[in-house]
SENU-802208 format. One record per residue: residue number from 1; residue in one letter; x, y, z of N, C-alpha, C in turn. Coordinates in nm, 2 decimals. Layout:
N
<tordren num="NUM" residu="A" n_east="X" n_north="Y" n_up="Z" ca_east="X" ca_north="Y" ca_up="Z" c_east="X" c_north="Y" c_up="Z"/>
...
END
This chain:
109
<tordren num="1" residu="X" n_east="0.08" n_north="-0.12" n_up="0.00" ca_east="0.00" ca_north="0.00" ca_up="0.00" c_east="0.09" c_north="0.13" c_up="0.00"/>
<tordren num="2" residu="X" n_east="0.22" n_north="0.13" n_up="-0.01" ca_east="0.31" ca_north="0.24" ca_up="0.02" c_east="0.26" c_north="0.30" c_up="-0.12"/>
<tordren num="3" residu="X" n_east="0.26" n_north="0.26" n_up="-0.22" ca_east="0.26" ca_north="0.33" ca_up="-0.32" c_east="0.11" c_north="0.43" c_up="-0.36"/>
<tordren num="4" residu="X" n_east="0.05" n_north="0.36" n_up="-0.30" ca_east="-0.06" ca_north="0.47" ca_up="-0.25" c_east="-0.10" c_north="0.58" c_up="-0.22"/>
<tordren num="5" residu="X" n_east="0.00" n_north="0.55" n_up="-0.07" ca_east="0.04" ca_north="0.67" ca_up="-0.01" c_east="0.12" c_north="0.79" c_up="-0.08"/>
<tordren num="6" residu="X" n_east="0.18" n_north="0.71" n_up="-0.16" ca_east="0.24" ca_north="0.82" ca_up="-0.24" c_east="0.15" c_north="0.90" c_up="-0.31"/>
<tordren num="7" residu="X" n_east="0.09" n_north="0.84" n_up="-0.41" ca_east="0.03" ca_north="0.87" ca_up="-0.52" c_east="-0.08" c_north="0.99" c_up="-0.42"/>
<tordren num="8" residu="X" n_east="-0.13" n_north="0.97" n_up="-0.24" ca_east="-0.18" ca_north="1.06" ca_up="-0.22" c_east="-0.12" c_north="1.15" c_up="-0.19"/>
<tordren num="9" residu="X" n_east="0.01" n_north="1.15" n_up="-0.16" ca_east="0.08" ca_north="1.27" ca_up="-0.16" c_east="0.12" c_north="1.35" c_up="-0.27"/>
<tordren num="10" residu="X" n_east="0.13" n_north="1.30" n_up="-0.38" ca_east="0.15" ca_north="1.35" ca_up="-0.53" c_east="-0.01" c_north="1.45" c_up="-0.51"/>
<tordren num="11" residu="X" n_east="-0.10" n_north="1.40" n_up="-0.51" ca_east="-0.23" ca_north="1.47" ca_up="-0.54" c_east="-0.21" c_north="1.52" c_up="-0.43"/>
<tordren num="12" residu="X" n_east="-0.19" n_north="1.54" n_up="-0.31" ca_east="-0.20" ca_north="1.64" ca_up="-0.16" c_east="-0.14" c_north="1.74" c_up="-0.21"/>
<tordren num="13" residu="X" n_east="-0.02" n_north="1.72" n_up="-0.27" ca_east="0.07" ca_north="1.84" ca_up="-0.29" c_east="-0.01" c_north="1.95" c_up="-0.45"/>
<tordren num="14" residu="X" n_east="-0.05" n_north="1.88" n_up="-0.52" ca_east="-0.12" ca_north="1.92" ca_up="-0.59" c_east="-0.24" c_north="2.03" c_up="-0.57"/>
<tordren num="15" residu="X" n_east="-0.34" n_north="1.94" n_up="-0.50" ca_east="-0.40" ca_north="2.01" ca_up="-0.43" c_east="-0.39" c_north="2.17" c_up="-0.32"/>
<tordren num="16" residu="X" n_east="-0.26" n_north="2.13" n_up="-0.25" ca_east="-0.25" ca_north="2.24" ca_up="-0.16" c_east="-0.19" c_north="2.36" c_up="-0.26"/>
<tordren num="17" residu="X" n_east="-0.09" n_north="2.39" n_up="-0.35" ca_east="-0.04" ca_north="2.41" ca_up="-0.46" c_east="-0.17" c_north="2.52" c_up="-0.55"/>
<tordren num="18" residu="X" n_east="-0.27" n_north="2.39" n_up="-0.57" ca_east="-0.38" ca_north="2.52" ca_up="-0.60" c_east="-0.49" c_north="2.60" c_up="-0.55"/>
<tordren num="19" residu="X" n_east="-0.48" n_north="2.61" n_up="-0.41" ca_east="-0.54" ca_north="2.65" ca_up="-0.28" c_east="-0.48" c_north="2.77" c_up="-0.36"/>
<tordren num="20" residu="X" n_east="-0.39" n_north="2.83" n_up="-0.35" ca_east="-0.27" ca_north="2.94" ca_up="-0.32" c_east="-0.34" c_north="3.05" c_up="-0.40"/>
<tordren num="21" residu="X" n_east="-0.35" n_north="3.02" n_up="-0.53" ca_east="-0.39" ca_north="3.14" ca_up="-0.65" c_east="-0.55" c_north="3.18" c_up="-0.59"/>
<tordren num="22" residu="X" n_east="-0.64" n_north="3.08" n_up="-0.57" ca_east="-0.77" ca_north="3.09" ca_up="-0.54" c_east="-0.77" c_north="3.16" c_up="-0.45"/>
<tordren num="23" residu="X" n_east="-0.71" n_north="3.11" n_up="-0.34" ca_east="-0.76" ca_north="3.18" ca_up="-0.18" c_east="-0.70" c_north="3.30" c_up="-0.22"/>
<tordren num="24" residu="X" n_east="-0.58" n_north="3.32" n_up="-0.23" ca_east="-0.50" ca_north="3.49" ca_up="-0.23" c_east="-0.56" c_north="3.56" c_up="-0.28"/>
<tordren num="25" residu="X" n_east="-0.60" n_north="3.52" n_up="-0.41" ca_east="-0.71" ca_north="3.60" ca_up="-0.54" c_east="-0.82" c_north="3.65" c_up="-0.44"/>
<tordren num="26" residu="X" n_east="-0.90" n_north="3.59" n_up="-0.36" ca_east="-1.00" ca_north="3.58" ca_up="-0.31" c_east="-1.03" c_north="3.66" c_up="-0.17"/>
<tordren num="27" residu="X" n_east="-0.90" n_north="3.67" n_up="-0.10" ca_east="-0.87" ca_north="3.80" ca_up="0.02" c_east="-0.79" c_north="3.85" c_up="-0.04"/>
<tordren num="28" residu="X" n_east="-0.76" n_north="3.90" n_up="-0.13" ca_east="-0.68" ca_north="4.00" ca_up="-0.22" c_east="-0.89" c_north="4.09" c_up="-0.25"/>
<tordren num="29" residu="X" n_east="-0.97" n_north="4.03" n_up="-0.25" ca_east="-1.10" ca_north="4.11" ca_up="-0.34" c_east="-1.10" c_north="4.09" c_up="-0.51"/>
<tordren num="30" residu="X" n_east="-0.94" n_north="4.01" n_up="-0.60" ca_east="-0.96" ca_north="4.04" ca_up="-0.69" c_east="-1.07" c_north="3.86" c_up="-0.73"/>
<tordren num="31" residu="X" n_east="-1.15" n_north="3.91" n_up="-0.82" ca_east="-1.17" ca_north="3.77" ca_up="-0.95" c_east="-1.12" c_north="3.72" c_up="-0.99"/>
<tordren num="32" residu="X" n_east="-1.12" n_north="3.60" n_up="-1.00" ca_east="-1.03" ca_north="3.48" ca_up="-1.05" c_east="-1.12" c_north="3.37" c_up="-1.14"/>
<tordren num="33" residu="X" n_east="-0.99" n_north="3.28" n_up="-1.21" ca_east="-1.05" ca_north="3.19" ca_up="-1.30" c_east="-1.08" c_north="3.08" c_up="-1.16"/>
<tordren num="34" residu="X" n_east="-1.21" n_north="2.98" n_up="-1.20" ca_east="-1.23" ca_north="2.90" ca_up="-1.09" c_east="-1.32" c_north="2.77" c_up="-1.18"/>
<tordren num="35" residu="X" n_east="-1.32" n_north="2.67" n_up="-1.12" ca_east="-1.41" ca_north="2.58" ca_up="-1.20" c_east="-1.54" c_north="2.62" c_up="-1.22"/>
<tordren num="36" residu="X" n_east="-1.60" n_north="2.73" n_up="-1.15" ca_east="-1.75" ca_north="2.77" ca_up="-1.11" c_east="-1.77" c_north="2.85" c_up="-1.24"/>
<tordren num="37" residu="X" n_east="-1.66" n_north="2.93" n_up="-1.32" ca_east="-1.71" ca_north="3.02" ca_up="-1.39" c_east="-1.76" c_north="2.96" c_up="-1.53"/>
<tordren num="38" residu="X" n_east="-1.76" n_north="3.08" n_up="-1.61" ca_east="-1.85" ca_north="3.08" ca_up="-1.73" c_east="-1.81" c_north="3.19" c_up="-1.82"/>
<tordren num="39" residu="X" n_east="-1.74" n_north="3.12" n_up="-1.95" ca_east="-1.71" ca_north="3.00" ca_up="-1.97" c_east="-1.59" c_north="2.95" c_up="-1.92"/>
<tordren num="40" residu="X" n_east="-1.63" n_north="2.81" n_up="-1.88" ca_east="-1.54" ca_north="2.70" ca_up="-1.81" c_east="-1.39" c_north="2.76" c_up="-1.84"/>
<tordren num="41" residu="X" n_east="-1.30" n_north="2.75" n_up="-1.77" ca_east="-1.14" ca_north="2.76" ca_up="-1.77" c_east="-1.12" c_north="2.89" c_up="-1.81"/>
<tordren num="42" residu="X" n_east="-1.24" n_north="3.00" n_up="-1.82" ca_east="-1.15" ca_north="3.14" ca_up="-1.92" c_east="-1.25" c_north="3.25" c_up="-1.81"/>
<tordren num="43" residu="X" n_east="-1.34" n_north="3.21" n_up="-1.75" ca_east="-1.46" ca_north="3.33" ca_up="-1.68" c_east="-1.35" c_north="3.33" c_up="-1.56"/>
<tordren num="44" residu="X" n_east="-1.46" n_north="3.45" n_up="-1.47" ca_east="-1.37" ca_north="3.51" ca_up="-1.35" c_east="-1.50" c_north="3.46" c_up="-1.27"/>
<tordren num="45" residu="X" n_east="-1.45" n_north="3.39" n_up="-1.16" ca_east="-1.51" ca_north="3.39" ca_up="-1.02" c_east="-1.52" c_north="3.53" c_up="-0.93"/>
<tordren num="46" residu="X" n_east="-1.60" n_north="3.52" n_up="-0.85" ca_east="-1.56" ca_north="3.63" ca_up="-0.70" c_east="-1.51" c_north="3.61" c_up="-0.69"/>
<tordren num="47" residu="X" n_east="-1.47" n_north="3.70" n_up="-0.60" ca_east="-1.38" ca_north="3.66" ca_up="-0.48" c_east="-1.44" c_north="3.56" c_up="-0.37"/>
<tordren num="48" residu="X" n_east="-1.52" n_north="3.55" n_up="-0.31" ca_east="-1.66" ca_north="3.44" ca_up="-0.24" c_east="-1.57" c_north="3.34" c_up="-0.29"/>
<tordren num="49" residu="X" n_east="-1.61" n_north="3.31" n_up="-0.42" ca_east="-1.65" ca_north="3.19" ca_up="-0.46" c_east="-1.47" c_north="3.13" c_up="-0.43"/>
<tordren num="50" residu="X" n_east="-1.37" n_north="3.22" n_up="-0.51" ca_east="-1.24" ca_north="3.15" ca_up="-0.49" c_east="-1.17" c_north="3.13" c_up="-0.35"/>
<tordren num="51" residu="X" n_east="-1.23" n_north="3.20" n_up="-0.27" ca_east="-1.20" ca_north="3.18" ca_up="-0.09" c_east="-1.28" c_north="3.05" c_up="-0.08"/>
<tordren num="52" residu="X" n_east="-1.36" n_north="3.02" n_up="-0.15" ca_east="-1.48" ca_north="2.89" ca_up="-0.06" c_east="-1.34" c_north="2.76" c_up="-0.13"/>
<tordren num="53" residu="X" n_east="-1.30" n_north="2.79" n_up="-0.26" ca_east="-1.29" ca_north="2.71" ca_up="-0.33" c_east="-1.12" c_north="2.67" c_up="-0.29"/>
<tordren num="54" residu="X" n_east="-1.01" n_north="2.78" n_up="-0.23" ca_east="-0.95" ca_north="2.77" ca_up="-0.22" c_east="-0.89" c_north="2.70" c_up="-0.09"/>
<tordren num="55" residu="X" n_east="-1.02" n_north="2.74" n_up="-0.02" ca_east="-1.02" ca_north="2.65" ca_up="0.13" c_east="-1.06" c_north="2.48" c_up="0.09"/>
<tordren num="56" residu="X" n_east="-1.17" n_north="2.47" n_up="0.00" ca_east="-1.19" ca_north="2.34" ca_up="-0.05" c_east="-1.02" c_north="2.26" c_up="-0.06"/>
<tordren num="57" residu="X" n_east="-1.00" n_north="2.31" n_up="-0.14" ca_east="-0.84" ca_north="2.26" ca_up="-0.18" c_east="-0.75" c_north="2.23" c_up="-0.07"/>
<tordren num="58" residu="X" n_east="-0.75" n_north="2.31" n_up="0.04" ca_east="-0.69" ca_north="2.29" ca_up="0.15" c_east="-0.71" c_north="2.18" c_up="0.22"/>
<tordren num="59" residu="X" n_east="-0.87" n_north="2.21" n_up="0.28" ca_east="-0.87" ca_north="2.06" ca_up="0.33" c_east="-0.83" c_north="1.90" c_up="0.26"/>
<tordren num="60" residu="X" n_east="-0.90" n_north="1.94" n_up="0.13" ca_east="-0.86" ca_north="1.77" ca_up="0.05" c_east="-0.74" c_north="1.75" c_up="0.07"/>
<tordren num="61" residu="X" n_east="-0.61" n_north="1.83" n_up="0.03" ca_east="-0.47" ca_north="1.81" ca_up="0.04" c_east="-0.43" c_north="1.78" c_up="0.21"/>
<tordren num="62" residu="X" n_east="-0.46" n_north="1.87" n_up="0.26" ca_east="-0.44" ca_north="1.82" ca_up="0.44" c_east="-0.51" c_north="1.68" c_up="0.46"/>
<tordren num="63" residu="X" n_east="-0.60" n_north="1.63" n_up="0.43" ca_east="-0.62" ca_north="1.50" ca_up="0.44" c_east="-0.56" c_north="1.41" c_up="0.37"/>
<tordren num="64" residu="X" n_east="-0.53" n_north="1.46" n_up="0.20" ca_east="-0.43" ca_north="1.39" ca_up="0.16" c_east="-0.25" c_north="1.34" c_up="0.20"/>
<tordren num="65" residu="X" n_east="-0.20" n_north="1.48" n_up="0.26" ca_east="-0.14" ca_north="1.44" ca_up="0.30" c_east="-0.07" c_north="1.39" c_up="0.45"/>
<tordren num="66" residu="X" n_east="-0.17" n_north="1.48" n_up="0.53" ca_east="-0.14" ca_north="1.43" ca_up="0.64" c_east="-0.26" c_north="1.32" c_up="0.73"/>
<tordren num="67" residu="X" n_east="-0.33" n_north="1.29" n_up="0.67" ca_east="-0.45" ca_north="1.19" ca_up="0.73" c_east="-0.42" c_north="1.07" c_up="0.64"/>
<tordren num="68" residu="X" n_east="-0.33" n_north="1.01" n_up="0.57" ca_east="-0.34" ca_north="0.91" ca_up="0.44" c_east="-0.16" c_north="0.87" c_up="0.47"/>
<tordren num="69" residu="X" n_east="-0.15" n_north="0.78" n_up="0.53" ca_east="-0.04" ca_north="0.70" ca_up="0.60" c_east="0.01" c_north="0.76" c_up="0.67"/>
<tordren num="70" residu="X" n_east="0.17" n_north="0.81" n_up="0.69" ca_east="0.28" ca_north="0.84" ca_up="0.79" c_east="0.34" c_north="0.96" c_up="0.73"/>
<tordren num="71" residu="X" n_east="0.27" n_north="1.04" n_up="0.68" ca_east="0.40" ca_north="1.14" ca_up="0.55" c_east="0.46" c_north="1.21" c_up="0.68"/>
<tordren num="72" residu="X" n_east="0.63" n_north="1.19" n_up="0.62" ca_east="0.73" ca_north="1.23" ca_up="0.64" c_east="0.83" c_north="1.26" c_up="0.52"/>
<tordren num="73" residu="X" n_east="0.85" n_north="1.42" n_up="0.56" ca_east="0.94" ca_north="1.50" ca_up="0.51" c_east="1.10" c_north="1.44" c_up="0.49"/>
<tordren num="74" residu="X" n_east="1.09" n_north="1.36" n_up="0.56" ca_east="1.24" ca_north="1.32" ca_up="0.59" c_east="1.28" c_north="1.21" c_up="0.53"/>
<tordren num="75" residu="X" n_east="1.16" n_north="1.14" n_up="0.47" ca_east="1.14" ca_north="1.06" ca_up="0.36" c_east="1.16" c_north="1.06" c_up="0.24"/>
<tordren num="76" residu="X" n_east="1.26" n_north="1.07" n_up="0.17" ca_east="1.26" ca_north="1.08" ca_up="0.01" c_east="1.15" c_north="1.08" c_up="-0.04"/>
<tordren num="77" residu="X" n_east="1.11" n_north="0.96" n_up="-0.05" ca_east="1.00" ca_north="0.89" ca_up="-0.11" c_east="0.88" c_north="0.98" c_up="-0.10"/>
<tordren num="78" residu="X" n_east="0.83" n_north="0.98" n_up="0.02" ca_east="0.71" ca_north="1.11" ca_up="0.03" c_east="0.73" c_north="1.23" c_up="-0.03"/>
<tordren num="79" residu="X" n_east="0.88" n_north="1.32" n_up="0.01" ca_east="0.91" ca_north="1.43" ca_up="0.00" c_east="0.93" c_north="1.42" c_up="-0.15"/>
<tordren num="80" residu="X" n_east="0.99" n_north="1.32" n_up="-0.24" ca_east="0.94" ca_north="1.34" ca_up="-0.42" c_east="0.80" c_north="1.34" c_up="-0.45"/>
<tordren num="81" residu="X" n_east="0.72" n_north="1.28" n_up="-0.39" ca_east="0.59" ca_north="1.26" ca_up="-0.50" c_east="0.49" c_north="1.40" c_up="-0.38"/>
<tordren num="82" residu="X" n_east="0.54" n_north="1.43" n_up="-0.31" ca_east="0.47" ca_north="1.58" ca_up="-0.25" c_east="0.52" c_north="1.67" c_up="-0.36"/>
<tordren num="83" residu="X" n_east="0.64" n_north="1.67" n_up="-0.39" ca_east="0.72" ca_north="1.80" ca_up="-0.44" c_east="0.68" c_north="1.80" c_up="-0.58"/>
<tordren num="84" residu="X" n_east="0.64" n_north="1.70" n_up="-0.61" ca_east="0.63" ca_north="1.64" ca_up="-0.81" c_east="0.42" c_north="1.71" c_up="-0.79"/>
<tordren num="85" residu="X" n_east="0.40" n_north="1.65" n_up="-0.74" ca_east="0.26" ca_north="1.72" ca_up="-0.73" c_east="0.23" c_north="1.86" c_up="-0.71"/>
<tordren num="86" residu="X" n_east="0.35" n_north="1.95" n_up="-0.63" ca_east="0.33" ca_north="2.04" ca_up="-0.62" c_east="0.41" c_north="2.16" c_up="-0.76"/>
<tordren num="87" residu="X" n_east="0.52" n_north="2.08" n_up="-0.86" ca_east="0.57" ca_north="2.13" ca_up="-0.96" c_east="0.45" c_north="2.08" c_up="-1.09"/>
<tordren num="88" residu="X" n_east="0.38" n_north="2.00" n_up="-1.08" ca_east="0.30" ca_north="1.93" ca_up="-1.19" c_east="0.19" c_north="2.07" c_up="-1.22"/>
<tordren num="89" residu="X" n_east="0.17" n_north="2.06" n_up="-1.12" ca_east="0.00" ca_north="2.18" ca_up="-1.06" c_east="0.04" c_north="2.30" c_up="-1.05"/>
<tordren num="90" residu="X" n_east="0.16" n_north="2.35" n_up="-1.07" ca_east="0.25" ca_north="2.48" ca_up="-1.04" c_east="0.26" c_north="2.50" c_up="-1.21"/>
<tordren num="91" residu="X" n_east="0.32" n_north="2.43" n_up="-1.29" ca_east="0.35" ca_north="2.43" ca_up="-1.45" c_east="0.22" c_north="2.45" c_up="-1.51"/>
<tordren num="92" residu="X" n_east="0.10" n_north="2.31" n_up="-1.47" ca_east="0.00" ca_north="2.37" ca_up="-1.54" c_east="-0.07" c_north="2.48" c_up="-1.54"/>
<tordren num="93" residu="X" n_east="-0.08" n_north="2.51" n_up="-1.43" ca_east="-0.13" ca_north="2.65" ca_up="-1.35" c_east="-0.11" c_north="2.75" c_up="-1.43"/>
<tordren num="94" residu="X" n_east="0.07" n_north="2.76" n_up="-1.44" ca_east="0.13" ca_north="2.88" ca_up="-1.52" c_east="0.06" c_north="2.88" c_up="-1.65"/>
<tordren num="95" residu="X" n_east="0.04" n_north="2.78" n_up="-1.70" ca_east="0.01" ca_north="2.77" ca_up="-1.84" c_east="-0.10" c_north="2.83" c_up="-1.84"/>
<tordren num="96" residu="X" n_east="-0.21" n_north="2.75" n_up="-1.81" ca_east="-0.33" ca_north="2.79" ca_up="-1.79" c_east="-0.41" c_north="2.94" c_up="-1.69"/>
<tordren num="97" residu="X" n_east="-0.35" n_north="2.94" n_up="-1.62" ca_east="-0.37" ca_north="3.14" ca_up="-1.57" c_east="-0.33" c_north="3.20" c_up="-1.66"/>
<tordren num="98" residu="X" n_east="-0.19" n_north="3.18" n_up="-1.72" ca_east="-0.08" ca_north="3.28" ca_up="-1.75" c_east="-0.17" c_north="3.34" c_up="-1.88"/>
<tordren num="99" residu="X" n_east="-0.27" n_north="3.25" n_up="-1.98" ca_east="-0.29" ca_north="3.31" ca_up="-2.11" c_east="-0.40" c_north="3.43" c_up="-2.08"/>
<tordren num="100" residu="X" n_east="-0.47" n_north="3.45" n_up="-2.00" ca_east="-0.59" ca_north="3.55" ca_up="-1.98" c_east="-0.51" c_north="3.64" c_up="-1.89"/>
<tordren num="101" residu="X" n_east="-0.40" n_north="3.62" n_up="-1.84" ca_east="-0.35" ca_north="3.73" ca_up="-1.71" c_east="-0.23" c_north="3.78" c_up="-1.80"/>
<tordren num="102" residu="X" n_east="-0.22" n_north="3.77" n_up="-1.96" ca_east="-0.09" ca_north="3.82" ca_up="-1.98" c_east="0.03" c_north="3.73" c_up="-2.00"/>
<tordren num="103" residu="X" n_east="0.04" n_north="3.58" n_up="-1.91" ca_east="0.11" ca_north="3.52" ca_up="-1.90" c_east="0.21" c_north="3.49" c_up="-2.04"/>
<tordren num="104" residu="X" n_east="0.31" n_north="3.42" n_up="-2.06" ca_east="0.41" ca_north="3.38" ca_up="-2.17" c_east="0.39" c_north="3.25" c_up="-2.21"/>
<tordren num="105" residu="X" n_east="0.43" n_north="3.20" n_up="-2.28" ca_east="0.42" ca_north="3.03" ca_up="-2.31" c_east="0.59" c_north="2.97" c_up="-2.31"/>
<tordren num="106" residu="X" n_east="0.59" n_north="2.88" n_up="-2.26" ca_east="0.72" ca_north="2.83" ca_up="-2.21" c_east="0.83" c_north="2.85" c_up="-2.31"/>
<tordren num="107" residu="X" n_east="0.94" n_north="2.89" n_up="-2.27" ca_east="1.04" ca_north="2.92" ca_up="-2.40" c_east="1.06" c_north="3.04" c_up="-2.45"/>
<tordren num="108" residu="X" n_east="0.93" n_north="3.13" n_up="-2.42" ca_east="0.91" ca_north="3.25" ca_up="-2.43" c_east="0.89" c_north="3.36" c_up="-2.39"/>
<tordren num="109" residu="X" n_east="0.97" n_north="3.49" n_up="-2.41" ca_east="0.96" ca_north="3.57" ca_up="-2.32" c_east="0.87" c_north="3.70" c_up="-2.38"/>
END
């Protein structure tokens, strides 16, 4: 079952990773892209909505990773597939925020 554990910490770290844009966006007052909006992947949420949504994220990943075996930091093993979840969800993010906010496409400045 170790490998499990991992795979929840790949998605823990994932998840906590996309708390970050939402929630900040959301006690910042600004609108953000959120699953809720319209149209899908390109509308602006509230702020409401990305604080509800950002805290969503939080808990799942807190349960993912610290309710879902033994994760330790001190662990390779954990501490790769936390960190790989948290660069996977960090890259797409850029991609996908980056083109409505201005953003670049990789390679490019």
């Amino acid at each position: 079952m170790e490998w499990l554990h991992l795979v929840s910490y790949f998605f823990g770290g994932a998840f906590l990773t996309n708390a970050v844009p939402h929630f900040v966006s959301g006690v910042m007052g600004k609108r953000f892209q959120s699953p809720f909006a319209k149209p899908l992947g390109q509308g602006l949420s509230s702020p409401t909505v990305n604080v509800l949504w950002g805290f969503f994220n939080i808990i799942v990943g807190y349960v993912l990773v610290c309710r879902v075996g033994d994760f330790e930091l001190k662990i390779t093993g954990d501490a790769i597939a936390f960190a790989l979840g948290i660069l996977v969800i960090g890259l797409l993010s850029a991609r996908l925020f980056g083109r409505p906010h201005g953003g670049h496409r990789l390679g490019r400045s």
